[in-house]
N, C-alpha and C positions, 0 to 999 in steps of 0.2 A: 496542555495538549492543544496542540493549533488544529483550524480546519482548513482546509485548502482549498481554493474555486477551480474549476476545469483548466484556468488558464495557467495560474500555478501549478495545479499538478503537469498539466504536460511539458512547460518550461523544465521545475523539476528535474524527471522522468527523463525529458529528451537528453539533457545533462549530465545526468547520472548515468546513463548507457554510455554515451561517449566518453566520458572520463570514469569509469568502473569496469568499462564492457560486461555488463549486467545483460543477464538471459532472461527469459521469459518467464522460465522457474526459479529465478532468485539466484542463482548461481554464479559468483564470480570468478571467472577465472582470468588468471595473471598472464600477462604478452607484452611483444615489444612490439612498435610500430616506429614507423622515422617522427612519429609527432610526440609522442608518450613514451617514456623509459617505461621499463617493464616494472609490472606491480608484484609486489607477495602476496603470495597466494596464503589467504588466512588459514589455520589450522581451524576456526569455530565451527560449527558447522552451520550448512548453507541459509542463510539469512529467512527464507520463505519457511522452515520450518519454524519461528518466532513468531509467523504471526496467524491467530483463530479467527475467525468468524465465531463469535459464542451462538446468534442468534440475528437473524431477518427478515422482515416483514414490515408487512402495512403497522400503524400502532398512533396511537395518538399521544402525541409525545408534548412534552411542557416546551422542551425550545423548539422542533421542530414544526409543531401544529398536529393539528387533528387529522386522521386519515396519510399522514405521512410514509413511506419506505426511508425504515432506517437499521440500519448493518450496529449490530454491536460488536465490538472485537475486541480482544488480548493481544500483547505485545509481551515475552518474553525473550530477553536475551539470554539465548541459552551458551554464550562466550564467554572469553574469560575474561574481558575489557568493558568499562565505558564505551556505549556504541549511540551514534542516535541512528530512528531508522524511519524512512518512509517507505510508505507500502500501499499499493496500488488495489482498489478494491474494484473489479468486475460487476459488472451488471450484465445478467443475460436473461430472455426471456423465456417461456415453455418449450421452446427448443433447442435453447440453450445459445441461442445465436447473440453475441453481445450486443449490448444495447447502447454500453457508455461505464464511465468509469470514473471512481470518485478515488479521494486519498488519504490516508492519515498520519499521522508524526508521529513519533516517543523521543523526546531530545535528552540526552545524556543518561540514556537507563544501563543502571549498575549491573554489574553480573548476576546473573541469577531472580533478577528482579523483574514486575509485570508491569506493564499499563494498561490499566482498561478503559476504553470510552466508549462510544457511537456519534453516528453520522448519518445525518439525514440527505438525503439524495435530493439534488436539486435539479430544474427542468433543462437550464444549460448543461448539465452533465450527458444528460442523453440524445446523441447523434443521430443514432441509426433506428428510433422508432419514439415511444411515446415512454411517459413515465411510468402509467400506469399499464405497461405492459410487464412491468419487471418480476418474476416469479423467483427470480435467485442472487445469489452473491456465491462470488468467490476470491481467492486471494489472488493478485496476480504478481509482479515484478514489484519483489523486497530490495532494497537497499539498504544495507547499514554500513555505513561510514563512521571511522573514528574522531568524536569533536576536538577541537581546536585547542 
Protein backbone atom coordinates (compact mmCIF):
# COMPACT_ATOMS: atom_id res chain seq x y z
CA UNK A 1 0.00 0.00 0.00
CA UNK A 2 1.58 3.37 -1.02
CA UNK A 3 1.05 6.85 0.61
CA UNK A 4 0.62 9.67 -1.46
CA UNK A 5 1.96 13.51 -0.73
CA UNK A 6 -0.71 16.29 -1.83
CA UNK A 7 1.36 16.81 -4.82
CA UNK A 8 0.91 13.28 -6.07
CA UNK A 9 -2.44 12.97 -5.35
CA UNK A 10 -3.55 15.95 -7.18
CA UNK A 11 -1.24 15.17 -10.42
CA UNK A 12 -2.96 11.69 -9.91
CA UNK A 13 -6.51 12.97 -9.51
CA UNK A 14 -6.13 15.77 -12.25
CA UNK A 15 -5.20 12.80 -14.72
CA UNK A 16 -7.54 10.45 -13.82
CA UNK A 17 -10.60 12.90 -14.51
CA UNK A 18 -9.14 13.78 -17.77
CA UNK A 19 -8.49 10.46 -19.05
CA UNK A 20 -11.54 8.48 -17.10
CA UNK A 21 -13.93 11.63 -17.02
CA UNK A 22 -14.38 10.66 -13.36
CA UNK A 23 -17.33 12.57 -11.28
CA UNK A 24 -17.19 13.60 -7.89
CA UNK A 25 -18.98 10.52 -6.84
CA UNK A 26 -16.82 8.07 -8.43
CA UNK A 27 -18.85 7.63 -11.27
CA UNK A 28 -17.46 6.81 -14.78
CA UNK A 29 -19.10 7.22 -17.45
CA UNK A 30 -18.07 6.35 -21.14
CA UNK A 31 -18.00 9.42 -24.25
CA UNK A 32 -16.49 10.51 -27.25
CA UNK A 33 -14.57 13.57 -27.51
CA UNK A 34 -12.15 14.71 -30.77
CA UNK A 35 -9.10 13.93 -28.24
CA UNK A 36 -10.32 10.46 -26.62
CA UNK A 37 -12.17 7.49 -28.42
CA UNK A 38 -15.09 6.57 -26.36
CA UNK A 39 -14.67 4.37 -23.35
CA UNK A 40 -16.88 1.24 -22.00
CA UNK A 41 -18.77 1.90 -19.71
CA UNK A 42 -17.89 -0.96 -16.98
CA UNK A 43 -20.76 -3.17 -15.83
CA UNK A 44 -18.97 -3.14 -11.91
CA UNK A 45 -20.59 -1.19 -10.07
CA UNK A 46 -19.46 2.56 -9.40
CA UNK A 47 -16.01 2.52 -7.92
CA UNK A 48 -16.89 5.02 -4.60
CA UNK A 49 -19.00 2.28 -3.24
CA UNK A 50 -15.32 0.17 -2.75
CA UNK A 51 -14.21 2.36 -0.58
CA UNK A 52 -15.03 2.76 3.76
CA UNK A 53 -13.73 5.16 6.06
CA UNK A 54 -13.67 2.28 8.93
CA UNK A 55 -12.62 5.00 11.54
CA UNK A 56 -11.10 8.92 12.15
CA UNK A 57 -9.70 10.74 14.56
CA UNK A 58 -7.04 12.33 16.52
CA UNK A 59 -4.88 8.99 17.93
CA UNK A 60 -1.42 8.43 18.73
CA UNK A 61 -0.31 6.38 16.14
CA UNK A 62 3.29 4.30 15.90
CA UNK A 63 4.04 5.72 12.27
CA UNK A 64 2.22 8.59 12.36
CA UNK A 65 3.13 10.28 16.00
CA UNK A 66 1.36 11.14 18.94
CA UNK A 67 -1.64 13.32 18.82
CA UNK A 68 -1.91 12.70 14.93
CA UNK A 69 -5.53 12.83 12.55
CA UNK A 70 -5.59 9.59 10.94
CA UNK A 71 -8.57 8.00 8.49
CA UNK A 72 -8.60 4.34 8.61
CA UNK A 73 -10.26 2.79 5.43
CA UNK A 74 -11.17 -0.59 3.42
CA UNK A 75 -10.91 -0.91 -0.06
CA UNK A 76 -13.11 -3.56 -1.70
CA UNK A 77 -13.46 -4.50 -5.17
CA UNK A 78 -16.64 -5.36 -5.43
CA UNK A 79 -15.99 -6.12 -9.73
CA UNK A 80 -15.55 -8.97 -11.40
CA UNK A 81 -11.73 -7.95 -12.56
CA UNK A 82 -8.33 -7.05 -11.18
CA UNK A 83 -8.63 -3.28 -10.63
CA UNK A 84 -6.17 -0.97 -8.77
CA UNK A 85 -7.86 1.92 -7.25
CA UNK A 86 -7.00 5.43 -5.84
CA UNK A 87 -9.40 7.22 -3.86
CA UNK A 88 -9.42 10.53 -2.56
CA UNK A 89 -10.00 11.15 0.99
CA UNK A 90 -11.79 14.66 2.28
CA UNK A 91 -11.08 16.50 5.12
CA UNK A 92 -13.77 18.87 6.36
CA UNK A 93 -14.17 20.77 9.34
CA UNK A 94 -17.39 21.33 12.01
CA UNK A 95 -19.02 22.63 9.27
CA UNK A 96 -18.24 20.54 7.00
CA UNK A 97 -16.50 23.08 4.84
CA UNK A 98 -13.29 21.10 3.22
CA UNK A 99 -10.20 21.59 4.58
CA UNK A 100 -7.91 19.56 2.10
CA UNK A 101 -7.39 16.20 1.07
CA UNK A 102 -5.28 13.22 1.23
CA UNK A 103 -5.11 9.80 -0.90
CA UNK A 104 -4.71 6.24 -0.85
CA UNK A 105 -3.98 3.05 -3.33
CA UNK A 106 -4.87 -0.76 -3.42
CA UNK A 107 -2.85 -1.87 -6.57
CA UNK A 108 -3.96 -5.05 -8.39
CA UNK A 109 -6.99 -6.09 -5.83
CA UNK A 110 -8.53 -9.35 -6.91
CA UNK A 111 -12.22 -9.61 -7.15
CA UNK A 112 -13.97 -9.70 -4.14
CA UNK A 113 -10.96 -8.91 -2.08
CA UNK A 114 -10.20 -6.08 0.69
CA UNK A 115 -7.46 -3.71 1.61
CA UNK A 116 -7.08 -2.25 4.71
CA UNK A 117 -4.72 0.53 5.99
CA UNK A 118 -4.72 4.19 7.33
CA UNK A 119 -3.15 7.61 6.75
CA UNK A 120 -2.05 10.14 8.56
CA UNK A 121 -2.98 13.74 7.56
CA UNK A 122 -0.14 15.77 7.02
CA UNK A 123 0.15 19.91 7.34
CA UNK A 124 0.74 20.33 3.46
CA UNK A 125 -2.49 18.51 2.76
CA UNK A 126 -4.54 21.25 4.39
CA UNK A 127 -5.17 24.40 2.25
CA UNK A 128 -8.08 26.19 3.35
CA UNK A 129 -7.58 26.25 7.27
CA UNK A 130 -5.45 24.51 9.89
CA UNK A 131 -4.87 20.76 10.71
CA UNK A 132 -6.15 20.85 13.79
CA UNK A 133 -9.36 21.96 12.80
CA UNK A 134 -10.27 18.80 11.05
CA UNK A 135 -13.41 16.96 12.74
CA UNK A 136 -14.29 14.53 9.83
CA UNK A 137 -13.44 12.40 6.76
CA UNK A 138 -15.09 11.40 3.83
CA UNK A 139 -14.56 9.48 0.67
CA UNK A 140 -14.50 11.62 -2.35
CA UNK A 141 -13.41 10.87 -6.23
CA UNK A 142 -12.75 6.72 -6.55
CA UNK A 143 -10.82 5.74 -9.43
CA UNK A 144 -10.28 2.31 -10.37
CA UNK A 145 -8.50 1.47 -13.52
CA UNK A 146 -7.61 -1.93 -15.01
CA UNK A 147 -3.60 -2.78 -14.44
CA UNK A 148 -1.46 -3.28 -17.18
Amino acid sequence: MRKLGLAAVAVLLAGSLVACGGTEDGDAKGGASASAPAVKESKAPAASKDVKITKAGVENHEVWGDGAYVVHYTITNHGDDVANYFAEIRLVDKDGDHLGQTGVTADRLGPGKSSSGDIGVLDAEITNGKLSEIVGAKVGTVDRTKPE
